[in-house]
C-alpha positions, 0 to 999 in steps of 0.5 A, a space after each residue: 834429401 829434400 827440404 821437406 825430409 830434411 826439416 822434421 828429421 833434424 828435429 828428430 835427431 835434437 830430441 834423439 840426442 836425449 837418449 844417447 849419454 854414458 850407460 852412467 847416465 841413465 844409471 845415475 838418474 833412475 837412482 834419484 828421486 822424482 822431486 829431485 829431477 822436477 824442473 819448475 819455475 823456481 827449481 833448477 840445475 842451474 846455479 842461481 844468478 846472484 853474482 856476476 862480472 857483468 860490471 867489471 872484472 870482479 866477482 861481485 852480488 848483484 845487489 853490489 853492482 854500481 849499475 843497473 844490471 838485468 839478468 834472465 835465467 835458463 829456467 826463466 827463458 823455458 818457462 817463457 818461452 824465450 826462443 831468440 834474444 827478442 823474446 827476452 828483451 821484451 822483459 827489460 823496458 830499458 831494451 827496444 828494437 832497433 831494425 830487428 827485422 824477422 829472418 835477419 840480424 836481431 838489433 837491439 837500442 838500450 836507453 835510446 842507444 843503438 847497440 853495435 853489432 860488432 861490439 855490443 853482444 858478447 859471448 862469456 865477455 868475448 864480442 861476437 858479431 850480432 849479425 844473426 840471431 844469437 842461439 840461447 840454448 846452450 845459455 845459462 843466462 843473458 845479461 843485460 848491462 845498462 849504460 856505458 860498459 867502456 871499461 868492461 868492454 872496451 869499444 862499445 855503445 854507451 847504451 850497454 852489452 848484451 852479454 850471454 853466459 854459457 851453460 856448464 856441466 851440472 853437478 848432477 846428471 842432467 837428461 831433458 827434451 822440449 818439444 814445441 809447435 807455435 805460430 803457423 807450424 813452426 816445430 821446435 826441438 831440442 835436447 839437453 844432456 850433462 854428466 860427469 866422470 865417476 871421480 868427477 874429474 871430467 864433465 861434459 854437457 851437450 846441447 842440440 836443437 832443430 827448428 822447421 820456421 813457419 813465421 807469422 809473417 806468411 811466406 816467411 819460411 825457414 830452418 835452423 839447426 844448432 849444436 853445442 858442446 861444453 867440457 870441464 877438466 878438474 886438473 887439480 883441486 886449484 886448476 881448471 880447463 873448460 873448452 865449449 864450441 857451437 855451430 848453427 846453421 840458419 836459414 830463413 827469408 827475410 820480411 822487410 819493412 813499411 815505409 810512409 804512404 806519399 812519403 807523410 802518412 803511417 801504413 793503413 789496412 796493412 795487415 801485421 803478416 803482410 810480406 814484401 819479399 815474396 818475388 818468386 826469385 827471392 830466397 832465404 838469408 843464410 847464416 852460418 856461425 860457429 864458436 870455440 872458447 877456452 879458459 884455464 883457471 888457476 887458485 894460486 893460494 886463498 887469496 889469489 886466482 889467475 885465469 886465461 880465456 880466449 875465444 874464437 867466432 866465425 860468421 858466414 851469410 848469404 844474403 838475398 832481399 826483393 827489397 822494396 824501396 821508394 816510389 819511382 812514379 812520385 819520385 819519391 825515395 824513401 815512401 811508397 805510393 799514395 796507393 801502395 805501389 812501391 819500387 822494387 829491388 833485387 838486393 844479393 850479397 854471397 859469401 860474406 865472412 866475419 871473422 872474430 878472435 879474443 884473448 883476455 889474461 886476468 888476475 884477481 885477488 885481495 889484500 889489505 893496506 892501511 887497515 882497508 881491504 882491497 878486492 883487485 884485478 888487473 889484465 890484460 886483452 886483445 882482439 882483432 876482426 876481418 871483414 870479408 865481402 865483395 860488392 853487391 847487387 843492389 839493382 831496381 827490377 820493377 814495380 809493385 803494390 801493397 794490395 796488389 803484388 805484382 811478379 818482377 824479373 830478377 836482375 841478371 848481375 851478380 856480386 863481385 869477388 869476396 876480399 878482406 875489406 874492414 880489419 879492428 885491432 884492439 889491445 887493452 890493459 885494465 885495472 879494478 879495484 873496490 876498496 872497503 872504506 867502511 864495512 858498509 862503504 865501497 869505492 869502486 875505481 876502474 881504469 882501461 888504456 884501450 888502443 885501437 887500429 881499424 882499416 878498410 880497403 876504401 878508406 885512411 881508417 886510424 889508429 888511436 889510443 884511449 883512456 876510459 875510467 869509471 869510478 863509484 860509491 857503494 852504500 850499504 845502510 843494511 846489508 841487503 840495501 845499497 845506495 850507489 852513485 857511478 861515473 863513466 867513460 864509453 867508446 865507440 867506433 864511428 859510424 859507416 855512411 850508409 848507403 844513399 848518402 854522398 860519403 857512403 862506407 866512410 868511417 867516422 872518427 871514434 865517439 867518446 861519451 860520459 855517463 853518470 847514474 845514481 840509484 838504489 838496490 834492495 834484496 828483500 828477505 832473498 826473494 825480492 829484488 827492488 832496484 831504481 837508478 836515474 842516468 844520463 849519457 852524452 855522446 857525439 851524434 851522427 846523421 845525414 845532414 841537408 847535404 845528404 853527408 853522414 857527418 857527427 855534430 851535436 850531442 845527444 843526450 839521454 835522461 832517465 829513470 828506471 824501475 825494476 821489481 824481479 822475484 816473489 811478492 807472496 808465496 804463491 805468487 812470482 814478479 818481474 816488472 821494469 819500467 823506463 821513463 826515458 829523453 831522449 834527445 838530440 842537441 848542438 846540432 845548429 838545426 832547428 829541424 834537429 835541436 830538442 827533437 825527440 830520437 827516433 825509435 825511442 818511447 818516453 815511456 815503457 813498461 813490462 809487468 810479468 805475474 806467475 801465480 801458483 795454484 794452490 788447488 790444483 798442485 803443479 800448475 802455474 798460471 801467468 800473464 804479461 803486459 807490455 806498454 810503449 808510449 808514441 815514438 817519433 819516426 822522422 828526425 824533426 819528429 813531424 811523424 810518430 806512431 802511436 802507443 800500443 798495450 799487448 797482454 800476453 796470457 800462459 799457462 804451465 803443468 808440472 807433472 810426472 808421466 810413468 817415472 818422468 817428470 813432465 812440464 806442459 806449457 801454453 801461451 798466447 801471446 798478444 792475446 788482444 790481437 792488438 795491432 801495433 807498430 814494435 820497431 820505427 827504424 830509420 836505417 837504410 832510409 825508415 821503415 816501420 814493422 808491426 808486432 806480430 798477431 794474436 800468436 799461439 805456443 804449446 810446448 812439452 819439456 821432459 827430464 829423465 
C-alpha cells in the first residue's frame, strides 16, 4: 500500500472507530437528552480538575497546593485546538522552548530551566522519556508543576514536570469524532468512545486517531498513527483495577535551525517555512512509543487507602538529519556564511531503544494526635531505564546555501551495531504529611531518601544516595484564599558533554538545587481562580569552558515573579492569563564573559492572555482570542547577541449546534493571525540555533458527540 493510500485510510479507520461500540452504546445514547451529550467550552464528561497530587502524594484542592501548579483540560485542549504538548504550553508564560524543533523531541525549559528528557515528563507520575511528542488524546489534563519537584519526582530539573493525566472511562456513555484540516493540508482525525457494563462493574474507554502532516514548514511532511485503551474493574465497592495501554507511531522530517550569519549576525530574509533539510537523501525521524500501566486501589476502611501502580514505556527512533552546520569556507563553526552558504552533514542514528519501567506502592490515610489532624502517606518507588543505540553517522558531505540549495551526495557509511549503553536505577521511599495546626493553618512536611545507580558503557557513572526535603505553610484568612510560603530540594542527573566538546558523552556528577517561593491563591465564588507566587532557585551550572570541556562551576540563579488568572470574569465571558517576569542569571563562574550575564533562551518577560467571549444574540457561538508576549532573549552566553521581542495575536471562533439528533461543534482559528515574523526558540544546544515561529496559520475543525 502506498504512503498516499495509506495516509487518509488511517484517518478513516480513527473517525470509523466511532461507530463501532456495544449495541448498549448506541442504546444508551439515543435515551438521552440532547443537552446532556452538547459538549462546550464549560461542559464536559470530564470531572473538573480541582484536586490533584501534582505536588506530592496527597490529594489536595488546587487552591491548597504550596506551589504553583498550572492545570489544562481536555475540553480546553478541543476548544483550543491543542494537538502537541507546544501548543499547550503557549498558555503558561512560565513555559518556553528549549530546541523544540518540528519533526523531532518537543523540549520545554520552566522558569529558565531546561527540563530532562528523561525525567521531567511524566505519565500519570510514571517518567516517559520526551524523546517524541507526547500524544494528548487519551489525556484527561496536563499539568504543569512549577519549581522543584525532587520530592514528588525524585530525579528531575528544578524547573518543574510536566505530568500528563490519562483519560478514564466515563460515567455516562460517551461517542464523539473530530475532524480537522489546517496549516498546508495537515488532516487530522480522531475518535473517542466510553461505556460501562450494565452493573457498572467494568468500564472501558478507547481513543484512536490518524494524522496526514503537512507542516508550515514546506517539505516537512509526515504521518501519525495512535491508539489507546483504558479499563476499569470495580472488584468490590472498596477495590479497584485499572489497566490503559497505547501506541504510536510517528513519522516526520525533522526542520533543523538558524545559525548566526559570519557567526555575529541574526538571519535576515529568512522566510519562517524555509527548510534546511531537504537533501533529496533525507528521510523522516521515526518514533515509535507504546505504554502499558496498571494500578489497584484498595479502601481499607473511611480513613485508609492503599494503592499499587506501575508502568511500563518503550521507545524506538530512527533517526536521519541533512544537518546543516558551520561555514567550512570561513572556518567557522557554529555560524553559517555571510552569504548564506553553510555545511553540510549526513547525520543517521537507526534503532535506537529506550526502555522505561516504574513501580510505585503508596498508603494514604488520616488521623489525630494531640488534638491536630494529620493527612499522611508514606511509600514506596522504584525505576530503572536502558538505553540502547550504536554509533552514529555524522559525516560532512558537502556544501549548501540558504537562498540557493545546493544538491550533495549522501555519505556512504552506516551506523554501528545497537548495544546497552546507558543503565539508571533509582529506589526511593517517601513520607508526606499536612498537619492542621489550626482550621486555617497547615504545615506541609515532605521527606524522600532517593538512591541512584547510573552506568554507561564509556564511563565510571556512580552510585549516590540523597535525601530531599520540602516543607510549607498553609494560610487559609477565608476559605477560598491561601497564603503559603514553601522550601525545596531538587535533584538532577549531571549533564552529558555534548557533542564537539573535548570530554564528549562524559557524565557529570548529580546536581542538588534549593528553592524557595511565597505566594498567594484565590478561588473567587468557584469560577475565578487568582494566584501569584514570587521563586528563587539555586543550582549548579554546567557549560562549555574556554577549553572547550563540559564542566559544572557556578550557580545559576533564577528570580521571578508569577501571575496567573484562569476562569470566568463575567457570565459571558471566560479568562486565562499567566504572566512571568523572570532573571535568570548565571554566577560564580569566575568568568567575566559569564558572570551576571543573562541565561539564554530565557525572555525577562512574558505573558499570555486568552478571552473566550459568548454571544449572547447568536446562541451557541464563541468567539476568542489570545495574545502572546516575550521580551528579547539572549542567544549567546556573554549575551552580546539577543533576539528581539515579538507580540502574536491569535483569533477563534466556535459554533455549538445539533445537526438531526447529533450535537455538533464547528471550530476555526487563525493563529498568528498578524503574520508577525519572530524568533520562538534561540537554543545553544549542539552549538545555537535560532527557529522562527510559524506564519499566519489556519485551522477548521469538526467534533461530533452522538
Amino acid at each position: 500500500m502506498s504512503n498516499i493510500t495509506f495516509r487518509p485510510s488511517t484517518i478513516a479507520i480513527s473517525i470509523a472507530l466511532a461507530y463501532v461500540a456495544l449495541p448498549s452504546v448506541y442504546a444508551q445514547s439515543t435515551e438521552k437528552s440532547l443537552p446532556e451529550v452538547t459538549i462546550t467550552g464549560s461542559k464536559t464528561t470530564e470531572p473538573k480538575a480541582e484536586r490533584s497530587k501534582t505536588a506530592g502524594f496527597i490529594e489536595t484542592p488546587l487552591v491548597d497546593t504550596p506551589f504553583s501548579v498550572n492545570v489544562m483540560t481536555s475540553s480546553q485542549m478541543q476548544d483550543l485546538r491543542v494537538r502537541q504538548t507546544s501548543d499547550a504550553m503557549k498558555f503558561d508564560a512560565s513555559v518556553n522552548d528549549a530546541y523544540n524543533a518540528i519533526g523531532y523531541a518537543e523540549q520545554f525549559s520552566i522558569r529558565g530551566f531546561a527540563l530532562d528528557n528523561s525525567s521531567s515528563y511524566r505519565k500519570d507520575g510514571f517518567a516517559i522519556p520526551g524523546d517524541a511528542s507526547i500524544p494528548l488524546e487519551n489525556k484527561e489534563r496536563i499539568e504543569v508543576l512549577k519549581g522543584i519537584a525532587g520530592f514528588q519526582a525524585g530525579f528531575a530539573t528544578p524547573g518543574g514536570i510536566i505530568n500528563y493525566v490519562t483519560k478514564r472511562p466515563t460515567t455516562a456513555p460517551l461517542r464523539s469524532i473530530t475532524m480537522e484540516i489546517s496549516e498546508r493540508g495537515t488532516l487530522y482525525g480522531a475518535a473517542d468512545i466510553s461505556d460501562n457494563s450494565s452493573d457498572r462493574q467494568f468500564g472501558f474507554r478507547i481513543n484512536a486517531a490518524g494524522e496526514r502532516l503537512r507542516s508550515y514548514v514546506k517539505g516537512a511532511n509526515g504521518e501519525r498513527q495512535f491508539i489507546s485503551g483504558a479499563f476499569d474493574w470495580h472488584i468490590s465497592p472498596q477495590a479497584l483495577l485499572q489497566i490503559d495501554a497505547d501506541y504510536q507511531h510517528k513519522s516526520q522530517l525533522s526542520v533543523p535551525g538558524f545559525q548566526l550569519f559570519n557567526g555575529t549576525d541574526l538571519p535576515r530574509g529568512v522566510p519562517a517555512d524555509l527548510m534546511l533539510n531537504e537533501q533529496p537523501w533525507a528521510r523522516p525521524v521515526d518514533t515509535r512509543n507504546s505504554n502499558l500501566g496498571l494500578r489497584f486501589e484498595y479502601q481499607l476502611n473511611t480513613d485508609w487507602r492503599m494503592s499499587l501502580a506501575a508502568n511500563k514505556h518503550e521507545f524506538k527512533r530512527d533517526d536521519y538529519t541533512a544537518f546543516p552546520y558551520g561555514c567550512g569556507s570561513a572556518n567557522l563553526y557554529p555560524g553559517y556564511c555571510a552569504n548564506g552558504d553553510y555545511d553540510v552533514y549526513d547525520y543517521q542514528s537507526v534503532n535506537e531503544s529506550k526502555s522505561l519501567w516504574g513501580t510505585q506502592a503508596l498508603l494514604n490515610g488520616k488521623f489525630a494526635t494531640d488534638g491536630l489532624r494529620h493527612e499522611f502517606a508514606v511509600g514506596l518507588s522504584n525505576s530503572q531505564r536502558r538505553d540502547y543505540y550504536g554509533d552514529y553517522v555524522y559525516d560532512y558531505v558537502g556544501t549548501s546555501n540558504l537562498f540557493h540549495p545546493v544538491v550533495v551526495p549522501p555519505s556512504m557509511n552506516k551506523t554501528g551495531p545497537v548495544f546497552l549503553r546507558r543503565t539508571d536505577k533509582e529506589w526511593s521511599a517517601f513520607v508526606q504529611d499536612i498537619i492542621s495546626l489550626q482550621d486555617n493553618l497547615k504545615l506541609h512536611l515532605g521527606l524522600r531518601q532517593l538512591h541512584i545507580s547510573r552506568t554507561q558503557f564509556d564511563n565510571p557513572g556512580y552510585d549516590q544516595s540523597k535525601f530531599l526535603s520540602t516543607a510549607a505553610i498553609v494560610f487559609n484568612p477565608v476559605q477560598t484564599v491561601s497564603l503559603y510560603g514553601s522550601f525545596a530540594q531538587g535533584l538532577e542527573h549531571g549533564g552529558i558533554a555534548p557533542f564537539g566538546t573535548s570530554n564528549a558523552n562524559q557524565m557529570l556528577d548529580p546536581g542538588k538545587s534549593t528553592q524557595f517561593e511565597i505566594g498567594v491563591k484565590a478561588d473567587v465564588q468557584r469560577n475565578l481562580n487568582l494566584s501569584a507566587a514570587i521563586f528563587r532557585i539555586k543550582k549548579p551550572l554546567e557549560y562549555t569552558n574556554a577549553s572547550n570541556i563540559y564542566v559544572s562551576n557556578g550557580e545559576a540563579l533564577h528570580t521571578g515573579l508569577e501571575l496567573s488568572a484562569q476562569g470566568k470574569l463575567l457570565p459571558q465571558l471566560n479568562l486565562g492569563a499567566s504572566l512571568t517576569a523572570l532573571d535568570a542569571k548565571q554566577q560564580n563562574t569566575g568568568i567575566s564573559s559569564l558572570d551576571g550575564k543573562r541565561v539564554m533562551n530565557v525572555p525577562r518577560l512574558k505573558s499570555s492572555v486568552y478571552l473566550d467571549y459568548a454571544v449572547a444574540e447568536i446562541k451557541g457561538l464563541n468567539l476568542n482570542s489570545t495574545w502572546q508576549y516575550a521580551s528579547s532573549k539572549a542567544f549567546s552566553p556573554d549575551n552580546t547577541v539577543s533576539v528581539p521581542g515579538y507580540h502574536v495575536l491569535n483569533l477563534g471562533a466556535r459554533y455549538t449546534t445539533q445537526i438531526g439528533s447529533t450535537a455538533t461543534t464547528l471550530r476555526f482559528n487563525i493563529d498568528n493571525a498578524l503574520d508577525k515574523f519572530y524568533w520562538r526558540d534561540v537554543t545553544q544546544s549542539l552549538g545555537g540555533y535560532l527557529f522562527p515561529g510559524a506564519p499566519r496559520t489556519y485551522k477548521v475543525s469538526a467534533q461530533f458527540d452522538f
